[in-house]
N, C-alpha and C positions, 0 to 999 in steps of 0.2 A: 504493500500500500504506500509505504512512504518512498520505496522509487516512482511509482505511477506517481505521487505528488511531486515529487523533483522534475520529473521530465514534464509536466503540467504545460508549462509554455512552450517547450520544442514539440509536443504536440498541436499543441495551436499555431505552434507558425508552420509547419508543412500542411495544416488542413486551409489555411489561410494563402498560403504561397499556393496550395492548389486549384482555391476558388478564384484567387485573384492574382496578385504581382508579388514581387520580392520587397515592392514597399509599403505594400499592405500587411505583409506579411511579419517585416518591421516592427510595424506600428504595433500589429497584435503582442507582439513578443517581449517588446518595452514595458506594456501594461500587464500583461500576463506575469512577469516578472515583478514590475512593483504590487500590484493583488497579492501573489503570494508571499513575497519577504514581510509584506503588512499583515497577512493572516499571520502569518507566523508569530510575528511582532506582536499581537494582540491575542492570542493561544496560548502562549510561552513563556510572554513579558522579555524574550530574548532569541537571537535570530546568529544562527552560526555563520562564521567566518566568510565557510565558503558561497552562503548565498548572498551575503554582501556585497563580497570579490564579484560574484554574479551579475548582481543588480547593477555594479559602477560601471563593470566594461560593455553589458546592454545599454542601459543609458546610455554610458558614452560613445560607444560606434555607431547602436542604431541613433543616438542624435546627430551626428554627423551623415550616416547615412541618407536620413530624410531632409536632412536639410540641404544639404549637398547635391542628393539624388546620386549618389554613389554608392552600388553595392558592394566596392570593395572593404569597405569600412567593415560592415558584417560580416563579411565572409574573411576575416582576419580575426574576429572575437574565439573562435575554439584554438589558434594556435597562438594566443597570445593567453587564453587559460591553461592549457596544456605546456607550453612551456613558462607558463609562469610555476607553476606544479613541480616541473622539473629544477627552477631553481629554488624552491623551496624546501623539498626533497635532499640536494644537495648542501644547502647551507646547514642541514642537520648535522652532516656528518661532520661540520667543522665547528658548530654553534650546539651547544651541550653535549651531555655524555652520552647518548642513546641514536639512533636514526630516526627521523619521524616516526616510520611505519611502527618501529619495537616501541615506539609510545604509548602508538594508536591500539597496537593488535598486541602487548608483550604480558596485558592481565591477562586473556584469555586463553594465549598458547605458549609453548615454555619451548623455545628453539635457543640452538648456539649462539655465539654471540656473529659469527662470520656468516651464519645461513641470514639474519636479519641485515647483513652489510648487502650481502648478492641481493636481497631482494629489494634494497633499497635500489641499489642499483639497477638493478631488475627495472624496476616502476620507471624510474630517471629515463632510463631509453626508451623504455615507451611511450611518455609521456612527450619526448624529444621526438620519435615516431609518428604518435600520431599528431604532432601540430605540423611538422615536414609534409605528410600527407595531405593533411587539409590543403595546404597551402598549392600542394601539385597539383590538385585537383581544382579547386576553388578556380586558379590562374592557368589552365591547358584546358580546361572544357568549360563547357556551358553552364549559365545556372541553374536548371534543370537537374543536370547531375550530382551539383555539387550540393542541394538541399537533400537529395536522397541520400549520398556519400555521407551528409552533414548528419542524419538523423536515423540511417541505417548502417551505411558503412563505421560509423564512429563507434556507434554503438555494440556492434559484431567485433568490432577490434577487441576491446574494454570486453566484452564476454568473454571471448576467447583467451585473453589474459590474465582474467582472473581465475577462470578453471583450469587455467595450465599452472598458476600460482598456488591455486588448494593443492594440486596433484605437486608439486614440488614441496610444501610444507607438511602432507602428510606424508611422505618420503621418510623426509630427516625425521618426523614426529615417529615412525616405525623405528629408526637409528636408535633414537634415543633411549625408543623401550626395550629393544633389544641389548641395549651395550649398559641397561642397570644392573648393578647387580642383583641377584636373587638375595630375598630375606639369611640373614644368617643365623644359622641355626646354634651356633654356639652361643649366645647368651642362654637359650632356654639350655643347652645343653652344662653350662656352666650354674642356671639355676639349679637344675636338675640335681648337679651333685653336690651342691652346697646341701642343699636339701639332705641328699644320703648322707654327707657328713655330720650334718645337724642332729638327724638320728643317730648315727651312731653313736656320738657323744655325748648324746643324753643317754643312753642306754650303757655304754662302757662308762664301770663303775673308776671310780676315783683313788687316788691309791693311800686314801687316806681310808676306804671302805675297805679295800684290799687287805691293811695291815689291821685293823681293827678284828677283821673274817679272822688275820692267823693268831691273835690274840686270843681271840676267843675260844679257837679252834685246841689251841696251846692250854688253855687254864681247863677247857673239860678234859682233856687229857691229863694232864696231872691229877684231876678229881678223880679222874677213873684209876691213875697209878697208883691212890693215897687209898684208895677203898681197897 
């Protein structure tokens, strides 16, 4: 549910760019975007990061776009998100102790510390990928293509990377359970014999019992010598 609300406006603007032009389609996508950072805003009492980052560069290209009557402005907004992503990503690795991602993902899954570097990296070129992409496309063919590339092709990328991304995390997640060690069994085996020791020294008399037994054992013998 909450991807079908994220994608909310990229669905209205290719049902928009389908009824009508690329600056109708604009127009829809600027307000479809401010509607939902305001739902949000008013749900929540607080509106995350990256649909801000969202709203500023809609605004700002589609307002350039329409006013301008230039659709390259728009069709520059996905590779200036994606590689804005990409340098955000990398400034992790140099601006605190952890990679974004092992921030984002590292309560829920417990990986090495170098499998969460590769996928940082991992993302970084994708992310470098698919804004290169846009851009090939967007500027070698029509608009036509590049709203579908824009809203399916993008999207098919991003799937396919994230299920090649599970299938790599639970890789190393099998490494890991494989290379734990098994329970050790010597403390209980070490309880164990503390245990038998413990009996048996309650049970093995003392040798202060010992010398008592041959005292006694000694004075009925002389009783019986003396009789």
């Amino acid at each position: 549910m909450k991807l079908l609300f994220d994608l909310f406006p990229v669905i209205l603007f290719f049902i928009a760019y389908q009824m009508y032009d690329i600056y109708t389609a604009t127009m829809v996508i600027v307000l479809a975007t401010i509607v939902q950072v305001a739902y949000l805003y008013i749900k929540h009492k607080r509106v995350e990061k990256l649909h801000i980052i969202t709203l500023v560069l809609v605004v700002l290209l589609g307002g350039l776009t329409l006013i301008l009557q230039d659709e390259a402005f728009i069709k520059w907004k996905p590779t200036i998100v994606n590689w804005g992503f990409a340098i955000v990503f990398l400034g992790s690795h140099y601006i605190g102790q952890k990679p974004i991602i092992q921030r984002m993902m590292g309560s829920m899954i417990e990986l090495p510390e170098q499998v969460w570097s590769r996928l940082s990296w991992l993302w970084i070129g994708f992310f470098v990928l698919s804004g290169a992409a846009n851009l090939y496309v967007a500027f070698n063919y029509d608009t036509d293509t590049w709203v579908n590339f824009k809203v399916f092709g993008l999207m098919a990328m991003t799937i396919i990377f994230i299920v090649l991304q599970g299938l790599y995390i639970h890789r190393h997640m099998d490494d890991l359970e494989q290379n734990d060690p098994e329970p050790d069994a010597k403390p209980i085996e070490a309880s164990a014999s503390n245990q038998e020791n413990n009996t048996m020294e309650t049970t093995k008399p003392s040798s202060n019992e010992i010398e008592s037994t041959h005292k006694t054992d000694a004075s009925n013998n002389d009783q019986e010598g003396t009789k």
